[in-house]
Backbone as JSON Lines, residues from 0, in Angstrom:
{"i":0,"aa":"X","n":[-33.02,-20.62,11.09],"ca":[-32.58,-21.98,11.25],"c":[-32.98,-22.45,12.65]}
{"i":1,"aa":"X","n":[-33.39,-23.72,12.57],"ca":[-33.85,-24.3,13.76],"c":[-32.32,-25.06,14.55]}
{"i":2,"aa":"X","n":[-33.01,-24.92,15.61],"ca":[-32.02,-26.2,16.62],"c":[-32.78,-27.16,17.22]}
{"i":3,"aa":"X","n":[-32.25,-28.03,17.69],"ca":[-32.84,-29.15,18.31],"c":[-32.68,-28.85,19.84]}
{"i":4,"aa":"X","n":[-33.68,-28.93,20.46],"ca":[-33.86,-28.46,21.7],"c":[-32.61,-29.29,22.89]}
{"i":5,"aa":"X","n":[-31.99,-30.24,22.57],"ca":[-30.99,-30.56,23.4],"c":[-29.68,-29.63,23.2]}
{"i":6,"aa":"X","n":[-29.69,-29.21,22.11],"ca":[-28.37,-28.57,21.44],"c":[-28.2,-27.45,22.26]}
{"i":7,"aa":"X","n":[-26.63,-27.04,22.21],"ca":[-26.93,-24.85,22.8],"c":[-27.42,-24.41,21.79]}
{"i":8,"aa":"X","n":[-27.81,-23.64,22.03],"ca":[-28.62,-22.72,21.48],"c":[-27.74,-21.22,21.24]}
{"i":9,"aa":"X","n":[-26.54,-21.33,21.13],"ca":[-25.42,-19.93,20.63],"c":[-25.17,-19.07,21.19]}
{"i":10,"aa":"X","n":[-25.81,-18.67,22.18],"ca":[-25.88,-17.67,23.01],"c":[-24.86,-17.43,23.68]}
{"i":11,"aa":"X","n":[-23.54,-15.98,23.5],"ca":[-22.75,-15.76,24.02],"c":[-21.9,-16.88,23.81]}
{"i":12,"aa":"X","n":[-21.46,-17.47,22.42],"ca":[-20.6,-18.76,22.33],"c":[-19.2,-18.05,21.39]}
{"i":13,"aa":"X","n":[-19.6,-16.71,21.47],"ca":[-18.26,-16.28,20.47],"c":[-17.71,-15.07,21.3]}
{"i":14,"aa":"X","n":[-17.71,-14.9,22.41],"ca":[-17.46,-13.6,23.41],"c":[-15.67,-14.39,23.55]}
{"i":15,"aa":"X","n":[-15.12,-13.2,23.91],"ca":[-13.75,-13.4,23.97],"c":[-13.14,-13.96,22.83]}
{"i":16,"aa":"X","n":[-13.43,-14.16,21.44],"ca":[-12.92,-14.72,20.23],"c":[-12.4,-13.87,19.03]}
{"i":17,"aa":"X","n":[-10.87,-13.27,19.07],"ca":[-10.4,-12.92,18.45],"c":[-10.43,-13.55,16.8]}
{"i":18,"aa":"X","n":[-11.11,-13.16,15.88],"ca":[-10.63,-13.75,14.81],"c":[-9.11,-13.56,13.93]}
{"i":19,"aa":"X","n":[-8.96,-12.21,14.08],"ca":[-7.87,-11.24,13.49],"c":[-7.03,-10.63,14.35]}
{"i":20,"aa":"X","n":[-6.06,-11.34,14.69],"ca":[-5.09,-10.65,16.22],"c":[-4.57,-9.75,15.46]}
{"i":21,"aa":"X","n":[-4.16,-8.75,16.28],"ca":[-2.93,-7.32,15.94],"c":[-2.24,-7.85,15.4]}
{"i":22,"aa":"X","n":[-1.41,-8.28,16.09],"ca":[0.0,-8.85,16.29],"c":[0.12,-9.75,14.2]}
{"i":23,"aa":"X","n":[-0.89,-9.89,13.95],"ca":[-0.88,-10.52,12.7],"c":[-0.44,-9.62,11.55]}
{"i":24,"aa":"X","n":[-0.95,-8.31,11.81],"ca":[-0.61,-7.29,10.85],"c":[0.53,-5.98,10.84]}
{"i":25,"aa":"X","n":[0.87,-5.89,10.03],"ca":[1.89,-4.94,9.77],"c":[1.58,-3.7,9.45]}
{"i":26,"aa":"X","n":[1.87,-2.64,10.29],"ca":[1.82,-1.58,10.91],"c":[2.55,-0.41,10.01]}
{"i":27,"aa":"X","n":[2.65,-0.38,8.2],"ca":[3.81,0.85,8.01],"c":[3.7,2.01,7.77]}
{"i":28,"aa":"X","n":[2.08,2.24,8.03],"ca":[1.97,3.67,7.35],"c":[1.57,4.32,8.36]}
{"i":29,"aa":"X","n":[1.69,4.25,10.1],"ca":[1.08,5.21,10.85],"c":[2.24,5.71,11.82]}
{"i":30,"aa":"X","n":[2.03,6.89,12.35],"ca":[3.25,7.75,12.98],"c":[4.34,6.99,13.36]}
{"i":31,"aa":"X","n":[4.11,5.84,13.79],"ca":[4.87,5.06,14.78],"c":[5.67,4.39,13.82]}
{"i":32,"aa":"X","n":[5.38,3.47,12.82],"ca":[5.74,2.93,11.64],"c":[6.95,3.34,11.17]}
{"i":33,"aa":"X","n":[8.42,2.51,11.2],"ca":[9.41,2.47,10.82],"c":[9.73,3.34,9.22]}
{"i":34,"aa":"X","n":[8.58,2.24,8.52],"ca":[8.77,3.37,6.91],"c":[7.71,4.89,7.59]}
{"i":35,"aa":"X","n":[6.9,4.83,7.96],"ca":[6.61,6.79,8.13],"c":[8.04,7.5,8.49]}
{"i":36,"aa":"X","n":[8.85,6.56,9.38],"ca":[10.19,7.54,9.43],"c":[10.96,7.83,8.4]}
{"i":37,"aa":"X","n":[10.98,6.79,7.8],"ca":[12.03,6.89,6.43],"c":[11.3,8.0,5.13]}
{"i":38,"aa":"X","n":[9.97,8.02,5.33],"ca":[9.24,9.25,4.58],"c":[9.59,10.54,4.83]}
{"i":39,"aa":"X","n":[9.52,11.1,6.59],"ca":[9.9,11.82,6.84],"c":[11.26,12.48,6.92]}
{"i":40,"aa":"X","n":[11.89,11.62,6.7],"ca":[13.45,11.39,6.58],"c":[13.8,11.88,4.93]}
{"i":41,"aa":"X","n":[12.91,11.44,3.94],"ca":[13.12,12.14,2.85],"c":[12.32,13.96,2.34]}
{"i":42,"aa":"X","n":[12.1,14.32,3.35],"ca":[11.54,15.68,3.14],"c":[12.09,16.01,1.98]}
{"i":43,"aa":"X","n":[12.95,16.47,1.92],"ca":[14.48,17.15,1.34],"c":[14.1,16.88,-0.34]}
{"i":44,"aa":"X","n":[13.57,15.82,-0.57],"ca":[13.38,15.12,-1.86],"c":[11.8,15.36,-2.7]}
{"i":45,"aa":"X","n":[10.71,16.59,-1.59],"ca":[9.81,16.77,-2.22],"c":[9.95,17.81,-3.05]}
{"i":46,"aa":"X","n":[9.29,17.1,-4.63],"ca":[9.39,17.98,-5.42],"c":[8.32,19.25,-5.8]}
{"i":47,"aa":"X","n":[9.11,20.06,-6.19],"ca":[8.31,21.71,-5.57],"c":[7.08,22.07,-6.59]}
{"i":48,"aa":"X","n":[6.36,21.24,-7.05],"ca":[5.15,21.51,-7.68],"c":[4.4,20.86,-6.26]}
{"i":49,"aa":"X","n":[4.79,19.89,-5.39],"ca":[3.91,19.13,-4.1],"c":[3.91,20.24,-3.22]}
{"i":50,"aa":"X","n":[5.21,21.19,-2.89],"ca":[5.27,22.2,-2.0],"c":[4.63,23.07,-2.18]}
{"i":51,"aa":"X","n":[4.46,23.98,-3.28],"ca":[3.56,24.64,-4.06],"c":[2.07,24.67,-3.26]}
{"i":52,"aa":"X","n":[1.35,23.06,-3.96],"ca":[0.15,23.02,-3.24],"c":[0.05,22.92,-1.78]}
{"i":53,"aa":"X","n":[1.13,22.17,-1.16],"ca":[0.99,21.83,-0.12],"c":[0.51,23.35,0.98]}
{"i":54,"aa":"X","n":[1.64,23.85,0.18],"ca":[1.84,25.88,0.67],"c":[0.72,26.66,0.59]}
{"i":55,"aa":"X","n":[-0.12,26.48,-0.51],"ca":[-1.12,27.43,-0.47],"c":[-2.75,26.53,-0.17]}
{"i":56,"aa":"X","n":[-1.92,25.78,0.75],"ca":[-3.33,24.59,1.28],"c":[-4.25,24.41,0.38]}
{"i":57,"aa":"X","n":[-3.94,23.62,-0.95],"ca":[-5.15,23.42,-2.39],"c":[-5.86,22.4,-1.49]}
{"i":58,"aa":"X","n":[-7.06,22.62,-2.09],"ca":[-7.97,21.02,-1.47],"c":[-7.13,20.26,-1.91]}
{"i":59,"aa":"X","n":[-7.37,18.78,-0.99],"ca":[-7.34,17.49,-0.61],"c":[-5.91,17.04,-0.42]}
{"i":60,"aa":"X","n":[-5.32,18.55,-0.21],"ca":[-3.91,18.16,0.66],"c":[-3.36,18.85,1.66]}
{"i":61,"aa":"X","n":[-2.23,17.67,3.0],"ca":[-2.43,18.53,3.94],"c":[-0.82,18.08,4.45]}
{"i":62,"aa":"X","n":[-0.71,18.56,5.43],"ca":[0.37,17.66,6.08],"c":[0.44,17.59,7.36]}
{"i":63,"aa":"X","n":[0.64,16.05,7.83],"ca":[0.63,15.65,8.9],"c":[2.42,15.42,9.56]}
{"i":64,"aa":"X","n":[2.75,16.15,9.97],"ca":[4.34,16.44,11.05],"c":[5.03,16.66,9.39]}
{"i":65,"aa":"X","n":[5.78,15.66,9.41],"ca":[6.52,15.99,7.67],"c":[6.61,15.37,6.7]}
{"i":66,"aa":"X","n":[5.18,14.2,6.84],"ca":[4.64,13.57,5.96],"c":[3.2,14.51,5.2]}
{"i":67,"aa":"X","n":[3.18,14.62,4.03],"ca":[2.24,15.44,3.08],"c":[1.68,14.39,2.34]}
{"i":68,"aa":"X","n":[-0.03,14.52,2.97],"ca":[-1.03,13.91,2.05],"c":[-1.52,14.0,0.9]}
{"i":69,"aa":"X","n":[-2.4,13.67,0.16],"ca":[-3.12,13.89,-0.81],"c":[-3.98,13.32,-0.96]}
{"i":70,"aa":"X","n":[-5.47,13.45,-0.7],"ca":[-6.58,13.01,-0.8],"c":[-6.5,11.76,0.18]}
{"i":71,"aa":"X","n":[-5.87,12.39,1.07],"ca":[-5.81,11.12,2.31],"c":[-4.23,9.74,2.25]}
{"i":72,"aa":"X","n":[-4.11,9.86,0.91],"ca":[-2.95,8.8,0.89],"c":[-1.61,9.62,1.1]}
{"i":73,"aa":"X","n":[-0.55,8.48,0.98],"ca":[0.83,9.44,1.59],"c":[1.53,9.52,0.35]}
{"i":74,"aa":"X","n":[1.99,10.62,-0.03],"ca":[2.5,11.46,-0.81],"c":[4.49,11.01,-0.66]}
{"i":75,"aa":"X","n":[5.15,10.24,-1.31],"ca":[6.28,9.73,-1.25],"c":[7.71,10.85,-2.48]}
{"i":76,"aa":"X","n":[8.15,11.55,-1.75],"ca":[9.35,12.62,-2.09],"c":[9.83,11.42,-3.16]}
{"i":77,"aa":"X","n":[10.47,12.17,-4.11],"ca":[10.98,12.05,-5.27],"c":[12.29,10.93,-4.72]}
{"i":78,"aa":"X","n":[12.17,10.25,-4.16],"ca":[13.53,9.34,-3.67],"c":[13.21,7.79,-4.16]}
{"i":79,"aa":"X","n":[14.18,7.5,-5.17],"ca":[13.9,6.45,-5.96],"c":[13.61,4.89,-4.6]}
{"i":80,"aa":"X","n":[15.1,4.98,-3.66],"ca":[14.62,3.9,-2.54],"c":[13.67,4.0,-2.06]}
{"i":81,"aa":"X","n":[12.71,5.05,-1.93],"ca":[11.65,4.69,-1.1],"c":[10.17,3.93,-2.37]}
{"i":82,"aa":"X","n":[10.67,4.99,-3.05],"ca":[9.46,4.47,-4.34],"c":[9.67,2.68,-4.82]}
{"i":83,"aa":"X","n":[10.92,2.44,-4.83],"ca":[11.24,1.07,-5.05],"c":[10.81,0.33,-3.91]}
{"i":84,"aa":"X","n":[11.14,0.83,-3.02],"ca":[10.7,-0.12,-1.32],"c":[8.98,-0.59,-1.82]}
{"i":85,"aa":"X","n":[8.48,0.43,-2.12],"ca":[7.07,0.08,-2.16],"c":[6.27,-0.43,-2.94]}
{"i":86,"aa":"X","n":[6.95,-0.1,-4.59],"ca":[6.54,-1.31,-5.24],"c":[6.95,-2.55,-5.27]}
{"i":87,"aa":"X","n":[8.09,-2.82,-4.74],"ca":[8.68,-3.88,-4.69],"c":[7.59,-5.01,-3.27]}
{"i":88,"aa":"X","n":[7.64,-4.12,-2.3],"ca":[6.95,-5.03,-1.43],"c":[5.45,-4.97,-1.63]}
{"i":89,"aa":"X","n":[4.89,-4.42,-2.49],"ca":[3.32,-4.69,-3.15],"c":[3.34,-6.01,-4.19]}
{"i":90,"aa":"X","n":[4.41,-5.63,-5.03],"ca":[4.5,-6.88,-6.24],"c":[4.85,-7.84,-5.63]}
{"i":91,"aa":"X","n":[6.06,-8.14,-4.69],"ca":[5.94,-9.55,-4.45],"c":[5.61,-9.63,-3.12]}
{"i":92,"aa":"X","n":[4.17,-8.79,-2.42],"ca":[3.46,-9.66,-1.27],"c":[3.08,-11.24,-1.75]}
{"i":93,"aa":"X","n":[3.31,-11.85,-0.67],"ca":[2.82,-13.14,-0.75],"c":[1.27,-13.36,-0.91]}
{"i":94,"aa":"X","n":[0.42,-12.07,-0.13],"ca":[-0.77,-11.84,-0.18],"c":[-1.54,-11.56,-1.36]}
{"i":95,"aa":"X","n":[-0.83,-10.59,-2.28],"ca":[-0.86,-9.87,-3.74],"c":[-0.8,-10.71,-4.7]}
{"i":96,"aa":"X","n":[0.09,-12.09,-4.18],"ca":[-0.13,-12.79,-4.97],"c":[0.97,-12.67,-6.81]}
{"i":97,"aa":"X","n":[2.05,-12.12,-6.49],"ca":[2.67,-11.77,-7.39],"c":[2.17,-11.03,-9.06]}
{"i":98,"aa":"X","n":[1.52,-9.79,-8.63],"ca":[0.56,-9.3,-9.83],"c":[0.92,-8.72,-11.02]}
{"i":99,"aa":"X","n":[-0.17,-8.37,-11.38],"ca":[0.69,-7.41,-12.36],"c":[0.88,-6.31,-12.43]}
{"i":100,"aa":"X","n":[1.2,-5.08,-13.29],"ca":[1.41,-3.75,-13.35],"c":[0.35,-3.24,-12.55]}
{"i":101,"aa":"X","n":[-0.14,-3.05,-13.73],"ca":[-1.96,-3.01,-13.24],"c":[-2.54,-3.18,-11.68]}
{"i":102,"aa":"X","n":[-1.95,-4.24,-11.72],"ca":[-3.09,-4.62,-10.29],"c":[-2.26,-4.34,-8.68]}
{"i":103,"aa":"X","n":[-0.61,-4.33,-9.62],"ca":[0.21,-3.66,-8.56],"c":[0.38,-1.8,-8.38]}
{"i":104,"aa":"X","n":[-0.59,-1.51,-9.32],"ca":[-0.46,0.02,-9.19],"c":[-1.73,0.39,-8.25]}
{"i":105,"aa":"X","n":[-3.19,-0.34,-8.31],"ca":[-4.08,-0.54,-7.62],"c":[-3.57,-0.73,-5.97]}
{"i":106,"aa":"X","n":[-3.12,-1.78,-6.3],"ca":[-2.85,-1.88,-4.51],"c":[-2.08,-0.75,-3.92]}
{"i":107,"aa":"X","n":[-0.78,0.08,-4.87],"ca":[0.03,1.14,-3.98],"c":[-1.07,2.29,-3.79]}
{"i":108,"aa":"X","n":[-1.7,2.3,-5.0],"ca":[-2.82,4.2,-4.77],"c":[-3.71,3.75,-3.41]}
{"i":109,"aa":"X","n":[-3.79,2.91,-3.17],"ca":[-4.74,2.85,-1.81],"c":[-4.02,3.16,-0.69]}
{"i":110,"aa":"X","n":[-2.89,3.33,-0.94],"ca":[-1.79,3.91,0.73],"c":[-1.36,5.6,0.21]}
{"i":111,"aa":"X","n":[-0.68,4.85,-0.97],"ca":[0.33,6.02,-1.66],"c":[-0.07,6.58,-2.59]}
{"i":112,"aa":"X","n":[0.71,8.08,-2.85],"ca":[0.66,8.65,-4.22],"c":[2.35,9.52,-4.68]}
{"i":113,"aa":"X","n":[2.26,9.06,-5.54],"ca":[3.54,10.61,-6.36],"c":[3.06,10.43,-7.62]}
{"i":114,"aa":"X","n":[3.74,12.05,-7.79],"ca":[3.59,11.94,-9.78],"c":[4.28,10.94,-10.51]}
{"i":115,"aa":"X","n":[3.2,10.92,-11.7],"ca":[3.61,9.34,-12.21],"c":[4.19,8.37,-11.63]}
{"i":116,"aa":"X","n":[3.4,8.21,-11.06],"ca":[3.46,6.22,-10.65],"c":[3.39,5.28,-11.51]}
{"i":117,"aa":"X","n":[2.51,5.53,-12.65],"ca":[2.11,4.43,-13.4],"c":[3.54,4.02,-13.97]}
{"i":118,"aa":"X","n":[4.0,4.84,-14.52],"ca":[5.15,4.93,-15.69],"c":[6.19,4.3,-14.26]}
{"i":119,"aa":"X","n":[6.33,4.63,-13.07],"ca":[7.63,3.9,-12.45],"c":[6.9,2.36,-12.07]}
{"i":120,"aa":"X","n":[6.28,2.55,-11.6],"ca":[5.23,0.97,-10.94],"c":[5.86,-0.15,-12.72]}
{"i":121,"aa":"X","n":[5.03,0.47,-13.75],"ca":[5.83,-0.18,-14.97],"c":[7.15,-0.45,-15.12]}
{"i":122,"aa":"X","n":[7.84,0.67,-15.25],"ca":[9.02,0.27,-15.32],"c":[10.05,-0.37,-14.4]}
{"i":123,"aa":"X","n":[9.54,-0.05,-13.28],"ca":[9.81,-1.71,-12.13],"c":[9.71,-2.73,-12.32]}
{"i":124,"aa":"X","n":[8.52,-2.83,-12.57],"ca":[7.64,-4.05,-12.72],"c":[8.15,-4.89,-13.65]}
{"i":125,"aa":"X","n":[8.63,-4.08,-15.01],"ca":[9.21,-4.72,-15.88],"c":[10.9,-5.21,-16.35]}
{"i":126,"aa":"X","n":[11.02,-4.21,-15.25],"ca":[12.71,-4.76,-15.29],"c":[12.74,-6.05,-14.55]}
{"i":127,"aa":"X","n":[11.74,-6.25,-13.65],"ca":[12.66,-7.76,-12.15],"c":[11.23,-8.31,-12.72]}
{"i":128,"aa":"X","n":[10.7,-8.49,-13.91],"ca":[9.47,-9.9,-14.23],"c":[10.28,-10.62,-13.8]}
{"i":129,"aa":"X","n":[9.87,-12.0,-13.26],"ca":[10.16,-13.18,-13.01],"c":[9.91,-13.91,-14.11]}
{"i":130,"aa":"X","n":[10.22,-15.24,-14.41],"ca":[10.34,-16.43,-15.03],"c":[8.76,-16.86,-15.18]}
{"i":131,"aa":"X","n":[8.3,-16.74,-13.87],"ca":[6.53,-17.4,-13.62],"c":[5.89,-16.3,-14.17]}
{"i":132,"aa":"X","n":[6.13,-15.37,-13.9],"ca":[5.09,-14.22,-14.49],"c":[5.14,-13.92,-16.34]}
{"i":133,"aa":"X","n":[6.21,-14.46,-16.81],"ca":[6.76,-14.19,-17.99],"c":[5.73,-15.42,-18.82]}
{"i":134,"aa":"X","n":[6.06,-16.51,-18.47],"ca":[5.18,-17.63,-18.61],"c":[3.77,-17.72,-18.7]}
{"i":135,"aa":"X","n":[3.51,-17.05,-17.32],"ca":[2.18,-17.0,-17.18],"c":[1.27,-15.85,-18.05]}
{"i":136,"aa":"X","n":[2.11,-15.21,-18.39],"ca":[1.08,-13.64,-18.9],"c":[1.68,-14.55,-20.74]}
{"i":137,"aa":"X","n":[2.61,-14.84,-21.02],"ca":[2.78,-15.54,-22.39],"c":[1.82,-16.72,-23.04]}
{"i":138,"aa":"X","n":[1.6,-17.18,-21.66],"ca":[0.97,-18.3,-22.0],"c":[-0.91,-17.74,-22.14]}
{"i":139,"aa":"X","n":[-1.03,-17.02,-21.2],"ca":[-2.6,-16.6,-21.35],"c":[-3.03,-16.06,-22.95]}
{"i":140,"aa":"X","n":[-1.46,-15.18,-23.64],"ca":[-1.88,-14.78,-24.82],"c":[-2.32,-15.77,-26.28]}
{"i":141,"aa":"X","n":[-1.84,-17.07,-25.64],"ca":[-1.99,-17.91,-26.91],"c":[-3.05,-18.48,-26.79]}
């Protein structure tokens, strides 16, 4: 693309220009992170097929202080509040866009994992539908 020789010409016109401040994003899955405490806080609640592997170091799991990974995501102890904390604030991010099962089980496997998720992410999901979502997924079928 041309310029017109009176114009600037761009050079060094975006130095010092934050597009995406810190301060914009929310911080919950790293050491420091309020919920990493409340993870670690549920040790007590991992169930012993996770200890198992965790114990005889199987690939693609590890543990970091007394949070236990799996293939890099965080591995959430059998404690219904924490599992609810997290689908709950995936399904109704404002960002997420109020989704569905489906697309709310997508967004948790990219942080999190426990056995069967699908089946709780569902059955969350489907106890607190809303009014709009009820509508909206009714209405697409006709």
């Amino acid at each position: 693309m041309s310029r017109r020789p009176d114009h600037s010409q761009g050079k060094s016109d975006n130095e010092d220009q934050t597009m995406l401040k810190e301060e914009w994003f929310r911080n919950i899955t790293t050491q420091e992170g309020e919920f990493w405490k409340e993870i670690e806080g549920a040790e007590e609640f991992t169930e012993e097929e996770v200890r198992g592997v965790v114990a005889r170091s199987e690939e693609d799991w590890r543990k970091e202080r007394k949070v236990i990974l799996w293939k890099e995501r965080i591995y959430i102890p059998d404690s219904a509040t924490l599992r609810e904390k997290i689908v709950t604030r995936r399904r109704d991010s404002e960002l997420a866009g109020h989704p569905g099962y489906t697309k709310t089980y997508e967004l948790i496997t990219r942080n999190y994992w426990w056995p069967r998720m699908l089946e709780d992410i569902y059955h969350k999901w489907s106890l607190t539908i809303c009014d709009g979502c009820f509508d909206t997924s009714k209405s697409s079928k006709m």
